[in-house]
VOBA-51935 format. One record per residue (C-alpha): z, y, x; residue in one letter. Coordinates in nm, 4 decimals. Example, Ala and Ser with C-alpha at 12.3 -4.5 7.8 and 13.67 -1.06 7.14 Angstrom:
% residues 2
@w->0.7800&v->-0.4500&u->1.2300&aa->A
@w->0.7140&v->-0.1060&u->1.3670&aa->S
//
This chain:
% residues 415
@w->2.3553&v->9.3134&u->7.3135&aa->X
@w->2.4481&v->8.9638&u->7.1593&aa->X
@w->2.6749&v->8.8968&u->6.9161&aa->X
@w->2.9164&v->8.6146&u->6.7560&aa->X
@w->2.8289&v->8.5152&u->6.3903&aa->X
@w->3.0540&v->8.5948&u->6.1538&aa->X
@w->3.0639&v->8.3547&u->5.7975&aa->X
@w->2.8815&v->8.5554&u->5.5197&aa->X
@w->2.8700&v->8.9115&u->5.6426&aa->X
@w->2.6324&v->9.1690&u->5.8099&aa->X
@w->2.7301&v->9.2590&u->6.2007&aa->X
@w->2.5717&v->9.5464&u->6.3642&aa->X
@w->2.5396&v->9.4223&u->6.7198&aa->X
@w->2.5107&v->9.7524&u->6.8957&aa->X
@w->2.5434&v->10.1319&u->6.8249&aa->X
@w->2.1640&v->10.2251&u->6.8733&aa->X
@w->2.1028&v->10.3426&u->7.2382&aa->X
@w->1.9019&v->10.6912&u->7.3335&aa->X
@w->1.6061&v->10.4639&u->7.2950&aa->X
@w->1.6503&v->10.3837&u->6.9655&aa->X
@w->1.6692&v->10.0400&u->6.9258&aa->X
@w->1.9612&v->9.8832&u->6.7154&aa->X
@w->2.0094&v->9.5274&u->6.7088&aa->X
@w->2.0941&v->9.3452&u->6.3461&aa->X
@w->2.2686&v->8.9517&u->6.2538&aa->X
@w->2.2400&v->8.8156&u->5.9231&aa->X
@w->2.3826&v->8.5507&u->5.8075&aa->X
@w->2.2334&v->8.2529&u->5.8522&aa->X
@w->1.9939&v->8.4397&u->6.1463&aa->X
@w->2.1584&v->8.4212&u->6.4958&aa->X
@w->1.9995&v->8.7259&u->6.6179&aa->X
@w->1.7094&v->8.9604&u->6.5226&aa->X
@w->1.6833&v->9.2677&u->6.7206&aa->X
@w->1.4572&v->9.5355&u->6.5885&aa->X
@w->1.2954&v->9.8326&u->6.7912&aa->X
@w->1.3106&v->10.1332&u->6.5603&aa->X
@w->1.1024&v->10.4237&u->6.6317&aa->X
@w->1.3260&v->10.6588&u->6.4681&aa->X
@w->1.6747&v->10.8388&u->6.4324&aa->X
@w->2.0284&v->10.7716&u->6.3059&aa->X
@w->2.0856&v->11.0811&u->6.0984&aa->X
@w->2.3500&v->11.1350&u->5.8588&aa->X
@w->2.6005&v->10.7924&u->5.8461&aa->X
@w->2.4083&v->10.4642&u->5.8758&aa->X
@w->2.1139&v->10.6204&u->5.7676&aa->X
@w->1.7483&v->10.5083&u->5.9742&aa->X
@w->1.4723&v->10.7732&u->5.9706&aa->X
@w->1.2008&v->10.7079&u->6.1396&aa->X
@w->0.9653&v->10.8696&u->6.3861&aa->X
@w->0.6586&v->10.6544&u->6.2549&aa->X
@w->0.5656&v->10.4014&u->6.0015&aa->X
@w->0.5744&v->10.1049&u->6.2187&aa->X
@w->0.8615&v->9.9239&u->6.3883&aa->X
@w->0.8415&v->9.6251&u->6.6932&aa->X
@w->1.0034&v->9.2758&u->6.6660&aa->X
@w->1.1574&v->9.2399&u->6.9718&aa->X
@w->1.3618&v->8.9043&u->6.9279&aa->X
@w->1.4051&v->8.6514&u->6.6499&aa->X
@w->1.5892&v->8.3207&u->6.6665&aa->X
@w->1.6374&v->8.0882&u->6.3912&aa->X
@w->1.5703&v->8.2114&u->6.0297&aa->X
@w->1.5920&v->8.1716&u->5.6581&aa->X
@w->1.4489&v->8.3333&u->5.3182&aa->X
@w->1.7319&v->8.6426&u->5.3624&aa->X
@w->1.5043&v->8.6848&u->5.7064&aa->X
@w->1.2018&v->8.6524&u->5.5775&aa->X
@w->1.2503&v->8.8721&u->5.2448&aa->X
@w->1.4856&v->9.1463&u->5.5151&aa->X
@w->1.1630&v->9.2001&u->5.7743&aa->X
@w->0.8750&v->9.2342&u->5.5452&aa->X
@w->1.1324&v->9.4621&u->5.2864&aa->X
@w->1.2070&v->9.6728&u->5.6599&aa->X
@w->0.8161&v->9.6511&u->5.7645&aa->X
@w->0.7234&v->9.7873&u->5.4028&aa->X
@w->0.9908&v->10.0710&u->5.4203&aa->X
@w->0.9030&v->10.2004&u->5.7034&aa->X
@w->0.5073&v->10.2156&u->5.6116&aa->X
@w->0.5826&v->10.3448&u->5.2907&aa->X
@w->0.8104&v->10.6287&u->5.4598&aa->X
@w->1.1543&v->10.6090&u->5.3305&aa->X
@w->1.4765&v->10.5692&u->5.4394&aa->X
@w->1.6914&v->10.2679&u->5.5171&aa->X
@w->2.0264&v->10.2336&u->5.4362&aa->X
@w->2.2570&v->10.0258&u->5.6646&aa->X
@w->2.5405&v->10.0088&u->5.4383&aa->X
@w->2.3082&v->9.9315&u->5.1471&aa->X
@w->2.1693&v->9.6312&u->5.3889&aa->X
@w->2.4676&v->9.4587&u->5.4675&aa->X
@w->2.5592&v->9.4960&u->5.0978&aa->X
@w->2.2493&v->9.2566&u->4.9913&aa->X
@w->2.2851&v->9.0298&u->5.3168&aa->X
@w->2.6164&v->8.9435&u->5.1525&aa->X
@w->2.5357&v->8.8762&u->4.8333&aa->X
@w->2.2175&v->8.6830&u->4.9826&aa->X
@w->2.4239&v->8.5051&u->5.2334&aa->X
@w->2.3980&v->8.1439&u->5.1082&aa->X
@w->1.9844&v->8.2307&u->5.0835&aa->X
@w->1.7473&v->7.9572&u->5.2194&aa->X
@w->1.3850&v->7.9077&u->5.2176&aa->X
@w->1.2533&v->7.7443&u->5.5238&aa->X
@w->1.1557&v->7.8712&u->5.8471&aa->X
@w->0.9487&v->8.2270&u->5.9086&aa->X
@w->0.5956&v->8.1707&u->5.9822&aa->X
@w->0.5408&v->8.3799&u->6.2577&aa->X
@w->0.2176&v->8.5360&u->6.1529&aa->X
@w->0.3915&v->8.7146&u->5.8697&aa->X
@w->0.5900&v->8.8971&u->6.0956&aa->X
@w->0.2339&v->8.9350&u->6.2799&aa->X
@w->0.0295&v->9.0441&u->6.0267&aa->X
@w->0.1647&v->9.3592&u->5.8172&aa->X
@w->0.0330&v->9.3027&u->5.4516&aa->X
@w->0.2081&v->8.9912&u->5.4303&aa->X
@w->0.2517&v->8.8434&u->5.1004&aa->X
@w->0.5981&v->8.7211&u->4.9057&aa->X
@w->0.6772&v->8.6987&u->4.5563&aa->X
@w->0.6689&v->9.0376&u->4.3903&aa->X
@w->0.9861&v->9.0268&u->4.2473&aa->X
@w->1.2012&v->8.9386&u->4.5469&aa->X
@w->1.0455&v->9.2109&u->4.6835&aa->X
@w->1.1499&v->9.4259&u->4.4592&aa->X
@w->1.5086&v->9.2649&u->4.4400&aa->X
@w->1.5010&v->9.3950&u->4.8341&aa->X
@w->1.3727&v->9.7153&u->4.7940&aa->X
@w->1.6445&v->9.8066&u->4.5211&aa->X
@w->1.9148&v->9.6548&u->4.6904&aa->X
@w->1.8224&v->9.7716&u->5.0295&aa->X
@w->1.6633&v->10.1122&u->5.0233&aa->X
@w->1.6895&v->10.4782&u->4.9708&aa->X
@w->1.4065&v->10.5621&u->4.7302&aa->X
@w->1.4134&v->10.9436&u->4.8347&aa->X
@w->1.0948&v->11.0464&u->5.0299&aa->X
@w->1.1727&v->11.0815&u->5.3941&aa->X
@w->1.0855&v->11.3786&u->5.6275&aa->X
@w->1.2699&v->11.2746&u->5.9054&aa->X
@w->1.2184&v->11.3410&u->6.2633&aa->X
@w->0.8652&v->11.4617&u->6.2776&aa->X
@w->0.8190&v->11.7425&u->6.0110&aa->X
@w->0.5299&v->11.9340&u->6.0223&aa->X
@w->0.4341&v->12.2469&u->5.8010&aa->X
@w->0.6261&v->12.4415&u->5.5711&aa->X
@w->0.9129&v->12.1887&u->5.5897&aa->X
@w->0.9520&v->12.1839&u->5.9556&aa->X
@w->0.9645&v->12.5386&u->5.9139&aa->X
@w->1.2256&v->12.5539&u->5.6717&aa->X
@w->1.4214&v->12.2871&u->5.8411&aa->X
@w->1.4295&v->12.4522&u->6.1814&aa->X
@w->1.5276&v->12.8063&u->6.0229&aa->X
@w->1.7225&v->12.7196&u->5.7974&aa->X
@w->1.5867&v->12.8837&u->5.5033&aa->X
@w->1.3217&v->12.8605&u->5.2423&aa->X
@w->1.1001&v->13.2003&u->5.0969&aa->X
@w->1.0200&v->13.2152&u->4.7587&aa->X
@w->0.7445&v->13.4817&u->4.6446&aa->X
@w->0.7806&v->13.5998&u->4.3085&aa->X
@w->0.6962&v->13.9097&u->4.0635&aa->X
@w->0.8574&v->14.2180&u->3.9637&aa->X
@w->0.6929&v->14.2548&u->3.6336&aa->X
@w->0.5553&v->13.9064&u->3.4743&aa->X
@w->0.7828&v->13.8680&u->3.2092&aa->X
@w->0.9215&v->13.6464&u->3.1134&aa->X
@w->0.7851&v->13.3679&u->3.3950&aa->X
@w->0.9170&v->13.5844&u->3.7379&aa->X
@w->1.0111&v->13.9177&u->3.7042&aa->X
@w->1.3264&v->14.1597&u->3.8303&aa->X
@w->1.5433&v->14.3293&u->3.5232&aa->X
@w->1.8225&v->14.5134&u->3.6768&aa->X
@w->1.9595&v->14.6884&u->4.0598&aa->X
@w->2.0295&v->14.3720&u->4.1990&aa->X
@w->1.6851&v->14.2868&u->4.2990&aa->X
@w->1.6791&v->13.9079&u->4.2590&aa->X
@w->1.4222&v->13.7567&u->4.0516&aa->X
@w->1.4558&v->13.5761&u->3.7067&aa->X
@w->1.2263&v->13.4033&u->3.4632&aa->X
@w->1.0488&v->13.0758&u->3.3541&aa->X
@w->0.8753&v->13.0026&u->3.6720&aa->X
@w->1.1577&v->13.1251&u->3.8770&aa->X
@w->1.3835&v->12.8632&u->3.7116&aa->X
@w->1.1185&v->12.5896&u->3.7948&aa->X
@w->1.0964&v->12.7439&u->4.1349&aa->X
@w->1.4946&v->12.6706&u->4.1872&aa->X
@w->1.4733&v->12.3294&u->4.0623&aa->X
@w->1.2508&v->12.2955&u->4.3614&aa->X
@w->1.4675&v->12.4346&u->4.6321&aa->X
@w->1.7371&v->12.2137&u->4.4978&aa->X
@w->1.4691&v->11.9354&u->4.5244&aa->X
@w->1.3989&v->12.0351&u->4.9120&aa->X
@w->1.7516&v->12.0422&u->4.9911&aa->X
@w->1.8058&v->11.7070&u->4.8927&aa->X
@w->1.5355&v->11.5958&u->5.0611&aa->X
@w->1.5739&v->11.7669&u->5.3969&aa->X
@w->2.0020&v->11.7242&u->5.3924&aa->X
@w->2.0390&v->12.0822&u->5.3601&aa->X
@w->2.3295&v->12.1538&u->5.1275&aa->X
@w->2.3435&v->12.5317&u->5.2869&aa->X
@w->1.9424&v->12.5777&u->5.3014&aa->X
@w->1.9505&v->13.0194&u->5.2773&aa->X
@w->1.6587&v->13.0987&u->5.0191&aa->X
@w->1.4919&v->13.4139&u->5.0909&aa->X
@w->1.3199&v->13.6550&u->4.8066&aa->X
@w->0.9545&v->13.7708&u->4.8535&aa->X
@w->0.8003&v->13.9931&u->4.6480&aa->X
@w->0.4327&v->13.9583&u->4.5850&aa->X
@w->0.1426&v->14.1186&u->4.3725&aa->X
@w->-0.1663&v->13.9553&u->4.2286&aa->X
@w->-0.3670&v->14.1177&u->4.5268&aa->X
@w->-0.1513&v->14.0211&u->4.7613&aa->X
@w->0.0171&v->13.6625&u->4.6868&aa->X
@w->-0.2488&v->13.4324&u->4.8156&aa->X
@w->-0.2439&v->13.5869&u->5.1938&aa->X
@w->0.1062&v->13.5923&u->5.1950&aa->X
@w->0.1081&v->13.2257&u->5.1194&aa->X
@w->-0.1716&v->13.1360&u->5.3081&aa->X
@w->-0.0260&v->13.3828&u->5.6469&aa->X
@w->0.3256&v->13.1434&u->5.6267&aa->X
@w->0.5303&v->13.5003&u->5.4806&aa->X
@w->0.6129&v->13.2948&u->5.1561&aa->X
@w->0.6546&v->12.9092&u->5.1210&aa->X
@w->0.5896&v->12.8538&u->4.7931&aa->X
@w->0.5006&v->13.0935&u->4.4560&aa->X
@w->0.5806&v->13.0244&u->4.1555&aa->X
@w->0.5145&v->13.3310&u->3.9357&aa->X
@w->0.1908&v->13.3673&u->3.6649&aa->X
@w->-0.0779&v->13.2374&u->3.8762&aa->X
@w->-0.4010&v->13.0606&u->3.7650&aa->X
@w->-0.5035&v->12.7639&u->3.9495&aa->X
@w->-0.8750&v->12.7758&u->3.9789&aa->X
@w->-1.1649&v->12.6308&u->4.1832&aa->X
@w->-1.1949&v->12.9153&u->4.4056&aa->X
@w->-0.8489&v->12.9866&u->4.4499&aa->X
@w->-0.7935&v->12.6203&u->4.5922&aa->X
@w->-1.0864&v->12.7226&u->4.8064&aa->X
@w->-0.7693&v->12.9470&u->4.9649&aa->X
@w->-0.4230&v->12.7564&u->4.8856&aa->X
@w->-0.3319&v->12.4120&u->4.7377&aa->X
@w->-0.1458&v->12.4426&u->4.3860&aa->X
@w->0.0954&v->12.1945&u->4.2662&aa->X
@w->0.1121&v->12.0352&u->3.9055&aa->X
@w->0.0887&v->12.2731&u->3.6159&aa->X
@w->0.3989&v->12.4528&u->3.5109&aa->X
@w->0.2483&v->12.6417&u->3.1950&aa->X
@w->-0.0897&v->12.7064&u->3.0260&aa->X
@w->-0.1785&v->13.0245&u->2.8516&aa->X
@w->-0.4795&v->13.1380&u->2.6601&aa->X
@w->-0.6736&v->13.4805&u->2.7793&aa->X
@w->-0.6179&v->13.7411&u->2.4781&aa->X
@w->-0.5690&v->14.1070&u->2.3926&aa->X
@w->-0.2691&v->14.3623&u->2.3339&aa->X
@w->-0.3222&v->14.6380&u->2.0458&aa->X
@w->-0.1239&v->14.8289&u->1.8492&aa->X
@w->-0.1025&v->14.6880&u->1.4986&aa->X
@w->-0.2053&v->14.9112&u->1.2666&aa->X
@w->-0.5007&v->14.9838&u->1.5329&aa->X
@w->-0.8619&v->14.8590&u->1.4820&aa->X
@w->-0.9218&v->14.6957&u->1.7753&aa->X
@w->-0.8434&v->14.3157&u->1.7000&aa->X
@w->-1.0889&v->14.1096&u->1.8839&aa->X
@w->-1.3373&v->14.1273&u->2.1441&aa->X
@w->-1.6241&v->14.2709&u->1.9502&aa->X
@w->-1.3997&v->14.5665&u->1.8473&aa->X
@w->-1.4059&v->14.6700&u->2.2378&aa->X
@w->-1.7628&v->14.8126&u->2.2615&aa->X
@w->-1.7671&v->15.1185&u->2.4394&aa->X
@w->-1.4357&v->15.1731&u->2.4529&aa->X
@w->-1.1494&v->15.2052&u->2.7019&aa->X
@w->-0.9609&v->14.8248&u->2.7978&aa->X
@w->-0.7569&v->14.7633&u->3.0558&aa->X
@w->-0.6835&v->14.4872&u->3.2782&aa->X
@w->-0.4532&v->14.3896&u->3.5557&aa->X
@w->-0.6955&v->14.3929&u->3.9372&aa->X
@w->-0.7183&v->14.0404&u->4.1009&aa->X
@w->-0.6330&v->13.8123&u->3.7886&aa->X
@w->-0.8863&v->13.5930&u->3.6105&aa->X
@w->-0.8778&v->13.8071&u->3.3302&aa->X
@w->-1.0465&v->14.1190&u->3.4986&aa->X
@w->-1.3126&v->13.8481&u->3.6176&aa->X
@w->-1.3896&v->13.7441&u->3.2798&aa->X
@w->-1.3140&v->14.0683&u->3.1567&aa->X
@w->-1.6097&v->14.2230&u->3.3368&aa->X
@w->-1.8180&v->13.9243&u->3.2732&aa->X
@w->-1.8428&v->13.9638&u->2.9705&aa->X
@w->-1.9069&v->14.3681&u->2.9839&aa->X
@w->-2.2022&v->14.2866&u->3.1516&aa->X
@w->-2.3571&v->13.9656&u->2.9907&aa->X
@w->-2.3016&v->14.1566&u->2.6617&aa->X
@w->-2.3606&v->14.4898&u->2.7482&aa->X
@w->-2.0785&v->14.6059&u->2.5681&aa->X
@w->-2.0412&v->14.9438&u->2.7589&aa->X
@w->-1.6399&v->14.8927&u->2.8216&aa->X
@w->-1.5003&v->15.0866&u->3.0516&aa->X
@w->-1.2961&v->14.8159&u->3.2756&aa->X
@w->-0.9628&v->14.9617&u->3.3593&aa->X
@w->-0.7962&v->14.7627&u->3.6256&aa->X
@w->-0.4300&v->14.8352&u->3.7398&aa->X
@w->-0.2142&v->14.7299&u->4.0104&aa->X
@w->-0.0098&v->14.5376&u->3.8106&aa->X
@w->0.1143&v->14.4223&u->3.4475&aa->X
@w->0.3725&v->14.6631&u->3.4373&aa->X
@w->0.0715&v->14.9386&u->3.4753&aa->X
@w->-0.1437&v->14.7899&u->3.2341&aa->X
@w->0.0602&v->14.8381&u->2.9792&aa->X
@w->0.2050&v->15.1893&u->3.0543&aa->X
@w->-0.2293&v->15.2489&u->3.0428&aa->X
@w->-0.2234&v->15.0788&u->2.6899&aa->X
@w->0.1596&v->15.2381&u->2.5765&aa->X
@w->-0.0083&v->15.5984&u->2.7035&aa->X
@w->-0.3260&v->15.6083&u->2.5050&aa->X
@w->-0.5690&v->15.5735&u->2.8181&aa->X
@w->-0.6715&v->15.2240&u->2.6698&aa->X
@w->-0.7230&v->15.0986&u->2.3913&aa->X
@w->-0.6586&v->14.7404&u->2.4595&aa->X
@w->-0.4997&v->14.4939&u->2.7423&aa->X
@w->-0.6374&v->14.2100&u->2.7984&aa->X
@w->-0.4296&v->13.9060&u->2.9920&aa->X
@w->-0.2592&v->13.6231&u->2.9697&aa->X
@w->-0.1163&v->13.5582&u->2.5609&aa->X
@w->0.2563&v->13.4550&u->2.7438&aa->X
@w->0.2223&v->13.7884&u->2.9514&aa->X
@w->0.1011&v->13.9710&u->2.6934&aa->X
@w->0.4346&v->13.8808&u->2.4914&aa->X
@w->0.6210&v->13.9674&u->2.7656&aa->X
@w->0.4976&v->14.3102&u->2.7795&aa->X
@w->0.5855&v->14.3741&u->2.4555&aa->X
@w->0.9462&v->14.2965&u->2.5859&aa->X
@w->0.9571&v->14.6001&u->2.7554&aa->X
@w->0.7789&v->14.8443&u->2.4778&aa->X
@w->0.9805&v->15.1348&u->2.3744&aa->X
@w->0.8997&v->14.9934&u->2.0300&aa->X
@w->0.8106&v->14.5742&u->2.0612&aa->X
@w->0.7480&v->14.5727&u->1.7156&aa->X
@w->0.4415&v->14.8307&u->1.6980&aa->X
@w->0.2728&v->14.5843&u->1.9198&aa->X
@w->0.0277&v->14.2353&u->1.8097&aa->X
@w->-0.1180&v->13.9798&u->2.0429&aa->X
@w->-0.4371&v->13.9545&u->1.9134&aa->X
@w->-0.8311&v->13.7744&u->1.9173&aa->X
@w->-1.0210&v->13.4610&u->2.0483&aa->X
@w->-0.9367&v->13.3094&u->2.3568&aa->X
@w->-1.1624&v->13.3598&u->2.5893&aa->X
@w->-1.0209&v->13.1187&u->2.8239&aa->X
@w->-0.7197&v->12.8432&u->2.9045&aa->X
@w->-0.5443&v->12.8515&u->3.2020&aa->X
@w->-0.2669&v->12.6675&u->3.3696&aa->X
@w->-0.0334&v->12.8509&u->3.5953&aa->X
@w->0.0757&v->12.6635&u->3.9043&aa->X
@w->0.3055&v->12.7114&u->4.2054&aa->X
@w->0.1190&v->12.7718&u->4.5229&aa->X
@w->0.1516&v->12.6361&u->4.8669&aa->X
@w->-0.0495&v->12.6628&u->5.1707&aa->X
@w->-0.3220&v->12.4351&u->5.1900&aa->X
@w->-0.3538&v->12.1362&u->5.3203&aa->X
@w->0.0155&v->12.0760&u->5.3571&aa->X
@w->0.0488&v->11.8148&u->5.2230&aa->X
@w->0.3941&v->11.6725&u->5.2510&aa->X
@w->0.5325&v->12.0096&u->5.1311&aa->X
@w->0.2845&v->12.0036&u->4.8334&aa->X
@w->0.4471&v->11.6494&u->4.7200&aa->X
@w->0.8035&v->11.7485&u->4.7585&aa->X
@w->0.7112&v->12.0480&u->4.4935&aa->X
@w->0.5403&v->11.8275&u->4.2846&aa->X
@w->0.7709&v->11.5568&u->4.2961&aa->X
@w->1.0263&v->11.8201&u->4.2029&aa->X
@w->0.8230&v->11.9467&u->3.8908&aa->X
@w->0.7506&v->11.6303&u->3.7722&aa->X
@w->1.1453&v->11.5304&u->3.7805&aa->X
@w->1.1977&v->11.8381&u->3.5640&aa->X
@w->0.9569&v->11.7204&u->3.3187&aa->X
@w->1.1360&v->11.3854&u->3.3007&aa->X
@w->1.4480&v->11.4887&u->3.2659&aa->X
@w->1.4300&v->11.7154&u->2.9701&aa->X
@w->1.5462&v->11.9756&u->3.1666&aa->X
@w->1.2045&v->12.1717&u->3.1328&aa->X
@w->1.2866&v->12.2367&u->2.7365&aa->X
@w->1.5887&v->12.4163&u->2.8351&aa->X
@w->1.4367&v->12.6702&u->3.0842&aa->X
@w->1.1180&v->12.6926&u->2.7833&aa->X
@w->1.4010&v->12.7794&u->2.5210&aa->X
@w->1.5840&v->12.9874&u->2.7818&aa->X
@w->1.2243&v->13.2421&u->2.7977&aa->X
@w->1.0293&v->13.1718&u->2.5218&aa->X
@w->1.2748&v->13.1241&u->2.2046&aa->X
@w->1.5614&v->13.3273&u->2.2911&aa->X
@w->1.6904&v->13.7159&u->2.4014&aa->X
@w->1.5444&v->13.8195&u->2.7364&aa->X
@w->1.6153&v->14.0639&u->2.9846&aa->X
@w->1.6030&v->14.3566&u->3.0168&aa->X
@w->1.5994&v->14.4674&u->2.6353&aa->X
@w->1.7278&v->14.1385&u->2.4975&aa->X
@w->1.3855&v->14.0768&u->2.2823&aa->X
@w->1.3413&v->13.6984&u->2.1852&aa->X
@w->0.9753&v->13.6644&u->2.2063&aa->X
@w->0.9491&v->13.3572&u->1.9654&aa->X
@w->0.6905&v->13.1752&u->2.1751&aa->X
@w->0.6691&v->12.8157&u->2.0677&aa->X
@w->0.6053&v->12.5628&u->2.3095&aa->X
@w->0.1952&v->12.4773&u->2.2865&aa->X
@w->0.0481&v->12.1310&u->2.2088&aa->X
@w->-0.1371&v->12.2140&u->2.5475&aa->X
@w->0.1428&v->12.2983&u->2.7757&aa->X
@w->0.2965&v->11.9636&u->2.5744&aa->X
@w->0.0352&v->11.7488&u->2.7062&aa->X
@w->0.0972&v->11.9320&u->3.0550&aa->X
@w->0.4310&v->11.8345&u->3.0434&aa->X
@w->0.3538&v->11.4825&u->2.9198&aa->X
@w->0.0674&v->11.3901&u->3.1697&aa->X
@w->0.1068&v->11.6474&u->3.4766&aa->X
@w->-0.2007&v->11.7387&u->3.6539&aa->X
@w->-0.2629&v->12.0105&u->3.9497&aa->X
@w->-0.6439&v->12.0109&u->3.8306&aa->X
@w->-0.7837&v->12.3607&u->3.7074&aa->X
@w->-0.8045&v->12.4216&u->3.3696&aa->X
@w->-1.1328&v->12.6439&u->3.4584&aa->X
@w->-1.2082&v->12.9001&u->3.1316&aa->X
@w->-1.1914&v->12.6511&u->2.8733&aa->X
@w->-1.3801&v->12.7983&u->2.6090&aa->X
@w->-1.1590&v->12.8150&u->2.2993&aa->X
//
């Protein structure tokens, strides 16, 4: 397992054995062989098994040494991967490095110090940045990695934010186009160029068990994150916020809340707005009678027939019903907000990793822009299925969202 020095480059010593250890000469180091508790995995690529790694050997030294094992040491406790390739390109540039001898309880002791910024030159120059979730998975990405395929739950009828407008069956809208942003996200981070994504179809009443029963791996559809829904599933960064308001007809007299007493309002079952919906029925005595359907799609048929007067929900929903009105423009959102909301995806809870790779993948759609596009895409131009631009503007709240991302509950925000 030794090796001859050669002038100013990196040698490998050893293709790493079953037991994973892999032996490593620097310049100006005649041998330092490293015990790495991991895999190779694609190319020259290190992922390891923990977030530790053993010195076995280490003759002779120099500041390339000392700046290579604490930049290794901090990798692998910060969890990413290790590029050999990227290694041997810095050892060569660094080759003429020196700094004095190692002081052997820095390689002891694992919160070492050294100047910040030549640790940062190593980390640049030496490292993969991308998250690892390398040989021990757990959770939803385990799952996904050892199937080979990811499920997404969405809607049928949430226009626009995941919803189904034609035979084909597959699912479109705002949230769905976040939701592919993270399966591209995932297969990055897992290798998975092929990863199969399977469609799920879920309901209000029935998206958290599916979630939290391992049927769907992550929904991304018009769901409130609340306090007692995290009770039930984790929820990742907020992908929209919305405003609780009413549906009327527009030459109809029923324009706020106050115009509902005693009469007929309708409501989709197992949202926030049928909670507050009947809350405030019954701390006002208004005498409503609570109509709540299976889903949005119903609630507005209810509404469209006659057999309510009013629909309350979600203002972005609310424009996306009108979407599919025989006649869009005999329809107003109307009245106070009762409430603020942000929608977020939902995972299961307490899965952690799997909760950051979503985030991580929301929060690079923020920062790239790309979230305007998929905003314009649903909110300021023709949608399917009757090619109705609903002329939603984005919000100064979902603005803010998008500027400072938070997976905290926006809980009934009084407007």
């Amino acid at each position: 397992m030794f090796a001859h020095r050669a002038a100013n480059r990196f040698v490998p010593l050893h293709r790493p054995p079953p037991e994973y250890s892999v032996a490593f000469g620097f310049p100006n180091i005649s041998l330092c062989l490293i015990r790495l508790p991991g895999r190779f995995d694609s190319g020259r690529r290190i992922q390891p098994r923990i977030k530790s790694f053993k010195f076995i050997a280490l003759i002779d030294s120099s500041c390339l040494a000392r700046l290579m094992l604490y930049t290794l040491n901090r990798a692998f406790r910060q969890g990413v991967c290790l590029d050999l390739d990227a290694v041997e390109a810095f050892a060569k540039k660094r080759a003429a490095s020196h700094c004095g001898p190692i002081n052997k309880n820095e390689i002891k002791d694992s919160s070492m110090r050294i100047v910040p910024h030549l640790l940062g030159v190593a980390i640049t120059a030496a490292l993969i940045s991308t998250p690892v979730f390398a040989a021990e998975l757990t959770g939803t990405l385990k799952k996904i990695k050892e199937s080979g395929t990811i499920t997404l739950g969405h809607r049928d009828a949430s226009i626009p934010f995941s919803y189904i407008a034609d035979a084909s069956g597959v699912p479109m809208g705002y949230s769905h186009d976040i939701q592919l942003k993270i399966v591209e996200a995932i297969k990055k981070d897992l290798d998975m160029p092929d990863l199969k994504v399977k469609y799920n179809l879920v309901t209000s009443q029935t998206r958290i068990p599916l979630v939290q029963n391992g049927t769907v791996d992550v929904e991304c559809g018009s769901t409130t994150n609340n306090v007692e829904r995290q009770q039930q599933v984790d929820f990742s960064i907020g992908i929209f916020e919305v405003g609780t308001r009413l549906l009327s007809k527009k030459d109809s007299s029923y324009k706020d809340f106050d115009d509902l007493k005693g009469k007929n309002v309708v409501t989709t079952a197992g949202t926030t707005s049928e909670r507050i919906l009947k809350a405030m029925n019954a701390d006002k005595q208004m005498g409503m009678n609570v109509i709540s359907a299976k889903d949005h799609g119903e609630s507005f048929q209810m509404l469209e027939s006659g057999r309510a007067v009013a629909f309350m929900m979600d203002d972005a929903l609310l424009a996306g019903e009108m979407a599919k009105a025989k006649k869009p423009d005999d329809w107003a959102v109307t009245g106070t907000a009762q409430s603020y909301e942000i929608y977020g995806c939902m995972v299961r809870k307490g899965d952690a990793p799997f909760k950051k790779a979503v985030d991580d993948a929301i929060v690079a759609t923020y920062k790239s822009g790309d979230i305007n596009a998929i905003y314009s895409k649903w909110f300021m131009s023709p949608v399917p299925p009757k090619g109705l631009n609903l002329n939603f503007p984005m919000s100064d709240k979902l603005k803010e969202l998008i500027q400072n991302p938070t997976d905290k509950a926006a809980e009934d925000k009084k407007a």
